[in-house]
N, C-alpha and C positions, 0 to 999 in steps of 0.2 A: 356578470362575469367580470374578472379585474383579470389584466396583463401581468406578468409576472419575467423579469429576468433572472438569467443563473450565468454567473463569471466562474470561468476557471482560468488560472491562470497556472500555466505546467512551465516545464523547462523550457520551451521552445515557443510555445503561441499562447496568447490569452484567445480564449474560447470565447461567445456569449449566445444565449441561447432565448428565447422569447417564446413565452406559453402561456396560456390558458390557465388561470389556477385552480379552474373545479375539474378539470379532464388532463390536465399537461400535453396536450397538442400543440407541438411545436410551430409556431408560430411561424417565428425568423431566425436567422440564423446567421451566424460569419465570424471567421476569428482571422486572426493579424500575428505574425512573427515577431518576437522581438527581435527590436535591432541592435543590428553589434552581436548577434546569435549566429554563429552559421550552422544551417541546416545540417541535421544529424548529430550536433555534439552537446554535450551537458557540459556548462560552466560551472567550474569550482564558486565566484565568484560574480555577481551583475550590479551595478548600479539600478537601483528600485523604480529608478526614473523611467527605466526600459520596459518596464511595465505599465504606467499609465499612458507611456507612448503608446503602445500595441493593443492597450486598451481601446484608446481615443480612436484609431484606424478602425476596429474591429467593429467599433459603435457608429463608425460615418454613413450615412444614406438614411437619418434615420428611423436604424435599426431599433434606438428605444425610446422610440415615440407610442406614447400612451400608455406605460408601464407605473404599476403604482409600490412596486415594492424589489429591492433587488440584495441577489446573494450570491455571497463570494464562496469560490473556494479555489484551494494553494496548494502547489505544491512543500511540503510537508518537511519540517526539519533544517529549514534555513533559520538562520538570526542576524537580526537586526538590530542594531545597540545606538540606542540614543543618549544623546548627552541630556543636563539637566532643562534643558531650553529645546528638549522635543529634536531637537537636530540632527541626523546620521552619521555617527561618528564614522565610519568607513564602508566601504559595502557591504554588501549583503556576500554573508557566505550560503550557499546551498547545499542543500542534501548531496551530495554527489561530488564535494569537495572529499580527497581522501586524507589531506595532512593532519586532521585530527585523531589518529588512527592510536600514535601513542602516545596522547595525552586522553586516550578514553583508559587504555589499558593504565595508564598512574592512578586516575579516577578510580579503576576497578580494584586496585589493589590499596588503596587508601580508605576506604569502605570497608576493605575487609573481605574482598572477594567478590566472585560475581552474586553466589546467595546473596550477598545482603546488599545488593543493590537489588534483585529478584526481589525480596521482601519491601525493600524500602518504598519504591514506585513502580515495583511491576515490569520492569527490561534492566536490560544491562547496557550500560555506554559502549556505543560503537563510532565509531568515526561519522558517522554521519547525524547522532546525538547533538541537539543544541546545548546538553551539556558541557559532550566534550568538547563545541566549537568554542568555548569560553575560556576554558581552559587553554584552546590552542591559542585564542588570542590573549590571553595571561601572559603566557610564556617567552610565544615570538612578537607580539606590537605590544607591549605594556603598558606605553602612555595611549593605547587606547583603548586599551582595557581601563586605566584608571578614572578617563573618560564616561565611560556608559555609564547612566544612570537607569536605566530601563533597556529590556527585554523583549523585542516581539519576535514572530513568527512571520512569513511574507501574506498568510491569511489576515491575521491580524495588521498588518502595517496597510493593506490595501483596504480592509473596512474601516480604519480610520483616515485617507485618505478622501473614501468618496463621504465620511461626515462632514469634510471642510476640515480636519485638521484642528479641531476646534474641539473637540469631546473627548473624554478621558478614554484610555485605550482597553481595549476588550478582546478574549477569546472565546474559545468552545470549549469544551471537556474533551472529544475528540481530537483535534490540532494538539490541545495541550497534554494531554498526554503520551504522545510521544518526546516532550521534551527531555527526559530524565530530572526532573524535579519538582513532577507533581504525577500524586497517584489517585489512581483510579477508582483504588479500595476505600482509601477515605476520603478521596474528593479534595485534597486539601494539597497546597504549596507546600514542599520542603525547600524550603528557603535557604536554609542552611546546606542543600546540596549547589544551588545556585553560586551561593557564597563560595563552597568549595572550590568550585574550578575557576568562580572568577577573582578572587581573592578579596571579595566586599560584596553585600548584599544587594542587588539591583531593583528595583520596581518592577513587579511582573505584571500583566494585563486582568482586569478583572475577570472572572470564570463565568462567563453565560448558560443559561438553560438552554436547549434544544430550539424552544421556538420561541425564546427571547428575544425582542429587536434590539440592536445596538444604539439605532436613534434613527435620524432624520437627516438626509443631505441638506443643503442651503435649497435645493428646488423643492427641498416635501416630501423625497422617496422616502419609503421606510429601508430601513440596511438591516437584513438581520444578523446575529452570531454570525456566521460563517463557518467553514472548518476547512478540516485537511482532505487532500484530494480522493485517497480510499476511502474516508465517512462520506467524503461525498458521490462517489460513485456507487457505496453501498444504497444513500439514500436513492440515487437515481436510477438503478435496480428493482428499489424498492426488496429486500432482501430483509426476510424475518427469523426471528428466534431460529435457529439450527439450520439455516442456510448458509455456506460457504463461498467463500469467494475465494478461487486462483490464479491468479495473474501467470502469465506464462509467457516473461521479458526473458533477460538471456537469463535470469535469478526467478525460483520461484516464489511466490507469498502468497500465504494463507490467511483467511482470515476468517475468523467465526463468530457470528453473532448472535449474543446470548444472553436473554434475560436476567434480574438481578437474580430471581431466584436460582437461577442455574449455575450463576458464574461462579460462585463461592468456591468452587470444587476447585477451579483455575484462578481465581483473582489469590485462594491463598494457598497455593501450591508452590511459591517464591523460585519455580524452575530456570534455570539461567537461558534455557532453548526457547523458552515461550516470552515473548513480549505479549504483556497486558496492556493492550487499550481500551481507549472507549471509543464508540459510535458517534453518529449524531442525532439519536433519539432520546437518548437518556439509557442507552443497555450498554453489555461490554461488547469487546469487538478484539480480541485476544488475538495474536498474529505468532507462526512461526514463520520463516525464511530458508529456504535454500540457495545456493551459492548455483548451480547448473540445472537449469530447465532447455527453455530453447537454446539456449548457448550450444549443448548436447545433441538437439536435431539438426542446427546449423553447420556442426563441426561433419560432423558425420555425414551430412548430404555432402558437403565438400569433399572428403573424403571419396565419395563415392560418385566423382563426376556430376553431383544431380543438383536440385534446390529444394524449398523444405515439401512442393506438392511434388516431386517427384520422388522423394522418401517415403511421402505420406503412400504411394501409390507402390512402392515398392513394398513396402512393411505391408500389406493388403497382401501382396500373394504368396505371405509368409502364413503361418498358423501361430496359435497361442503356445509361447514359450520357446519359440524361434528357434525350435529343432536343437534345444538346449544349449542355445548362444544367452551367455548372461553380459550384460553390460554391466559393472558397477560405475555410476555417471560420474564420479568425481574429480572432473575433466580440469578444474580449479582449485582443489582442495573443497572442504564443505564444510557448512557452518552446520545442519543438522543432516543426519550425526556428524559431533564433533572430530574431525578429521581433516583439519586448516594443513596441513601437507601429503595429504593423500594426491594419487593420481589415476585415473579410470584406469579399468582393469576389464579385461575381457577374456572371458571362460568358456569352457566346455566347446573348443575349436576340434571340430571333426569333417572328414571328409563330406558329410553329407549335411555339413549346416554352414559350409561354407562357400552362403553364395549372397549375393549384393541385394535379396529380400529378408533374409534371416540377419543380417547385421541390421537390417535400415528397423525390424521390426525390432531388435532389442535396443536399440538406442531410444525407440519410445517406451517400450515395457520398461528400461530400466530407469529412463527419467520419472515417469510416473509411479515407479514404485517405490522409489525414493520420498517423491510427495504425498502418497499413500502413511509412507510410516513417518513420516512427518507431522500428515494430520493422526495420527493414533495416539500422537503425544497429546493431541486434546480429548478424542474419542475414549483414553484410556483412563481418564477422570469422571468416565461416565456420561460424556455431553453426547446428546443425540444428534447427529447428520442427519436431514432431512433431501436436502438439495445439493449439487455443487453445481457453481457458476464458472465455466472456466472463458478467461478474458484472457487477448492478447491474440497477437496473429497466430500463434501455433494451435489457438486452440478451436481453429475451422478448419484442419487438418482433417478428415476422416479418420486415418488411422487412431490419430491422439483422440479423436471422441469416442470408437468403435474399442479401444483398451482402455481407456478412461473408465467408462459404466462399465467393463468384466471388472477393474479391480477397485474401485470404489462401492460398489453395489449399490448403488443410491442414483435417482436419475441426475443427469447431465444434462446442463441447460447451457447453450452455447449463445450469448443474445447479440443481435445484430450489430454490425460496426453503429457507434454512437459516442458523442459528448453523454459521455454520463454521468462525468462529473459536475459539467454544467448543469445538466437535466437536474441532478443530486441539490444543488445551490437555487435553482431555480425553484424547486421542488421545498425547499426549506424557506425561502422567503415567501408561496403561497400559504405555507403553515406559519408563517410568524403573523404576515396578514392575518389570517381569519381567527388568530387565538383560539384552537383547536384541540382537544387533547390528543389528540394525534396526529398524522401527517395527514394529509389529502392523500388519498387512493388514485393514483397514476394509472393509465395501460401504457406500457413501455410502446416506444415510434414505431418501432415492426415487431412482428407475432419470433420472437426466437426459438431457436431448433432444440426442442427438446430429447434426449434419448434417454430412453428407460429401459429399465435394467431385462435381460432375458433371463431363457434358463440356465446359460452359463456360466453361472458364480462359482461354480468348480473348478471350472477353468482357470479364472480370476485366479482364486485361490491357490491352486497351485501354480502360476506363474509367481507369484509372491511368495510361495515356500522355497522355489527355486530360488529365485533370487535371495532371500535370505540365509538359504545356504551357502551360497557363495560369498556373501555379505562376512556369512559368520566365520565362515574359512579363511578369508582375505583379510579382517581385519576382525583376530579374537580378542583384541580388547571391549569391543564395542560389548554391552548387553544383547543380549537374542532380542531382536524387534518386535 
């Protein structure tokens, strides 16, 4: 048996997780807040250093004594721009900074549209694009944009950290394809999108296999690839061909993971709603997004005096299709479907559906059914749903798992609170150790709540034809779902 670590490092705490590499039995465990973070908010921007601090804390007692191999993963969509001498020319910008918002849209119409960025590498620049972060620094810091000589991601900046600083820099095919300027389809740098938004071609990180090592720390660990923090929570799932993953933060995300021979249908579908990624096995890992999930149960519990188990507990002694209360959830405007100034709408108000369980239940019916035709934008290419995995606090809600499997049809796997992205990283460095063609076979830390499907797909279905009549009434632009 060899010890094995897994680093995650999110907006807020660097994770670290210690297991077993032939079973993944957690070992040990602890993570540490970054400092100069205060609890509860996302930084536009951090000094990097904030991270091997929270690192170092997270590792004291130690926690990685006896470990022979370790792996990173990051939160997803930062950059980091080094000068020609490896240096940081400024901070790190993060996923979750919004001022690159219209320097994505110049990007998008300089291209030539959102299609041919869809064709090019598979997504379209959104503000949170390491693309378009380049271009925001072009524009507003120029002399440090003229600066950078190189490109990483905060995955990649922390595995070349724990090499010593010393080894040429590296990523994954996962991390890096979210950047806008490397795709999925042929595996390869468009360099020249790189160049676009920063106005000169930068040095990007070499491309890693799945359980390639990136090298050796000065103590002898092995460091493998690493990746982004959804391939890494995918891997620490352990989540195969036509399994889904949905996150259900105040935004929904989807994700699907799919064989090469599958993906073709969606890697050259060039749809501007679907971002094409990759995994960290070597498959695709194709993602849409919604703008309102929990955000929607959130609003609405407030609304109604309660909080999100007291929704969940209300919508319970409603029935399927909430006595013909339709919520359309576009409580934000939405990114699928496209309707960036829409605003919720609520139908079919009558005396006898107007009571505080028939609203709390269509505020879940309609958030879900929205993610429903969300995933059909992949399902409708022919890809098989076998499983959906839904993550995130709403999704231990009963109600949300009890409408979840009517309107998905496919069983509902709800898995226990857990670092899974650690698990995920952790889980990838005992496969870069054993040089393996595949992963090691994990059982996830607790048995998760699975629900499958009954005999009410009827129901299902027609809660979703409701809703899309209302959908298609409220907003006839759209295509019929």
């Amino acid at each position: 048996m060899a010890i094995v670590a897994g680093i995650d490092c999110s907006t807020q705490y660097t994770k670290i997780v210690v297991c077993d590499s032939d079973t993944g039995e957690v070992l040990r465990e602890n993570r540490a807040p970054h400092p100069g973070v205060p609890a509860g908010t996302t930084p536009a921007e951090l000094d990097p250093q904030a991270w091997l601090r929270s690192l170092g804390a997270a590792a004291e007692g130690g926690l990685l004594e006896g470990i022979r191999a370790i792996g990173v993963s990051a939160q997803q969509q930062g950059v980091l721009g080094l000068d020609a001498g490896g240096v940081l020319v400024r901070p790190a910008l993060l996923r979750h900074d919004p001022r690159a918002a219209g320097a994505a849209r110049s990007l998008v119409d300089e291209l030539g549209g959102a299609a041919a960025w869809a064709q090019a590498v598979g997504s379209v620049p959104l503000a949170s694009s390491p693309v378009a972060k380049l271009r925001w620094i072009a524009e507003n810091e120029p002399q440090h944009a003229a600066r950078i000589a190189e490109v990483l991601q905060p995955h990649d900046w922390l595995v070349w950290q724990l090499l010593g600083g010393s080894h040429a820099r590296t990523t994954d095919r996962g991390d890096v394809s979210g950047t806008g300027y490397w795709s999925p389809a042929t595996k390869e740098y468009r360099t020249d999108l790189a160049a676009l938004a920063l106005g000169h071609e930068p040095r990007l990180p070499t491309v890693l296999g799945p359980a390639d090592p990136a090298g050796h720390s000065p103590e002898g660990l092995l460091i493998s690839a690493g990746t982004g923090s959804p391939m890494a929570t995918a891997l620490g799932l352990g989540l195969l061909p036509g399994d889904v993953m949905i996150s259900l933060t105040a935004n929904g995300t989807i994700h699907l993971v799919l064989d090469e021979t599958s993906a073709g249908a969606v890697t050259e579908l060039g749809d501007p709603a679907v971002s094409v990624f990759a995994d960290a096995t070597g498959r695709q890992f194709p993602q849409v997004m919604t703008l309102n999930a929990a955000r929607v149960l959130r609003a609405t519990a407030l609304m109604l005096g309660t909080d999100l188990q007291g929704l969940s507990e209300l919508a319970l002694r409603s029935t399927p299709g909430s006595y013909g209360l339709v919520l359309l959830p576009f409580l934000d405007g939405e990114r699928t479907p496209a309707l960036p100034h829409a605003a919720g709408t609520l139908a079919g108000l009558r005396v006898e559906s107007m009571k505080p369980e028939h609203l709390a239940r269509a505020a879940v019916e309609g958030m879900l059914c929205n993610l429903a035709d969300a995933l059909d934008l992949l399902r409708g290419r022919g890809v098989t749903v076998r499983r959906i995995f839904l993550t995130g606090a709403a999704s231990r809600l009963p109600a949300v798992q009890q409408v979840a499997v009517q309107l998905f049809g496919v069983p509902v796997v709800v898995p226990a609170q857990g670092d899974y992205a650690a698990l995920g990283a952790a889980r990838q460095a005992a496969w870069s150790l054993a040089q393996t063609g595949e992963p090691p076979v994990w059982a996830l830390p607790q048995e998760p709540l699975t629900v499958q499907p009954g005999e009410d797909a009827a129901l299902g279905a027609a809660v979703r034809q409701q809703y899309a009549s209302v959908l298609g009434q409220t907003h006839p632009e759209l295509k019929s779902p």
